[in-house]
C-alpha positions in Angstrom: 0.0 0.0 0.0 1.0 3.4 -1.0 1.3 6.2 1.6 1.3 9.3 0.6 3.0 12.3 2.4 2.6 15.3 0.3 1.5 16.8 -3.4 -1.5 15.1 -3.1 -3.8 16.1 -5.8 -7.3 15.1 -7.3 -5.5 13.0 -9.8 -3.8 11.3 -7.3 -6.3 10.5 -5.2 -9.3 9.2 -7.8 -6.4 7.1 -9.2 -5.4 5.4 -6.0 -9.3 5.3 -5.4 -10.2 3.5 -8.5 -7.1 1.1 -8.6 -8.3 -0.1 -5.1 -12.3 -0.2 -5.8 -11.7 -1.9 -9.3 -9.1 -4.1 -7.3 -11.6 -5.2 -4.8 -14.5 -6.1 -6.6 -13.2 -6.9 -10.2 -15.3 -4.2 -12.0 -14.6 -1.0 -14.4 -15.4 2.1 -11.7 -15.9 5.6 -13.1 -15.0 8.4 -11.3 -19.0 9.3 -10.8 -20.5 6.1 -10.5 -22.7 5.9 -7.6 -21.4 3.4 -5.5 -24.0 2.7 -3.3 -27.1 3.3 -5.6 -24.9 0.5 -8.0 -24.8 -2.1 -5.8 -20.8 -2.3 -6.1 -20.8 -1.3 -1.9 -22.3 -2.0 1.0 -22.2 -0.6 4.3 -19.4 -3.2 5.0 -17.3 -2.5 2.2 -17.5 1.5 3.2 -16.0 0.7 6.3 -13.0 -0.7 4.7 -13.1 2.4 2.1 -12.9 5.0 5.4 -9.8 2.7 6.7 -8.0 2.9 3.2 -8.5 7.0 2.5 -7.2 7.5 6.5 -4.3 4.9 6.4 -3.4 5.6 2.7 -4.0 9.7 2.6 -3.1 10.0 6.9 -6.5 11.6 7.1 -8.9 11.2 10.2 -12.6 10.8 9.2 -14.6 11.7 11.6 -18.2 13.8 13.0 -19.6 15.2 10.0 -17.5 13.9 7.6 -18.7 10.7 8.0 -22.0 10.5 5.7 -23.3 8.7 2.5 -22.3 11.5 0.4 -18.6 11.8 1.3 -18.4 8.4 -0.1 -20.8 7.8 -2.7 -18.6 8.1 -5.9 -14.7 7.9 -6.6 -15.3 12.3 -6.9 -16.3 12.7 -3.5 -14.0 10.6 -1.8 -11.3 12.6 -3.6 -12.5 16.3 -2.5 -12.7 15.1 0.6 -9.3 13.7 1.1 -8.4 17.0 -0.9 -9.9 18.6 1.9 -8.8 17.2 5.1 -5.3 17.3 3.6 -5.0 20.7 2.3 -4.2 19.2 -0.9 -4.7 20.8 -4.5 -6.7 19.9 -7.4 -4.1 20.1 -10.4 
């Protein structure tokens, strides 16, 4: 596993995002596909998406953050990382 440390940008992230997803459950993800409303994953699998964006990105999830929409597509998941990292979209 790849952690990163700094120059983290939306590229970056929706990359590392989609090798993972596409890894785990053996299917094309697009950056906007609903994950959820797709069926690809289920409340279980999101728990194991939070542990890979904090132990990958060395992000901490938590209060607010942590809602259906943070994680619903590859896009989301990236401005929030982008977000709780101070990172820049390039």
């Amino acid at each position: 596993m790849t952690t990163f440390t700094g120059g983290i940008t939306a590229d970056t992230v929706a990359a590392n995002l989609i090798g993972f997803l596409e890894q785990r459950t053996r299917q094309t993800v697009a950056p906007d596909l609903d994950l959820f409303g797709s069926g690809l994953v289920t409340s279980l699998f999101a728990l194991e998406l939070l542990v890979h964006l904090e132990s990958t990105f060395g992000v901490a999830v938590t209060g607010n953050d942590i809602r259906l929409d943070n994680f619903r597509t590859v896009g989301a998941m990236t401005a929030l990382v982008l977000r709780l990292t101070g990172g820049e979209d390039d």
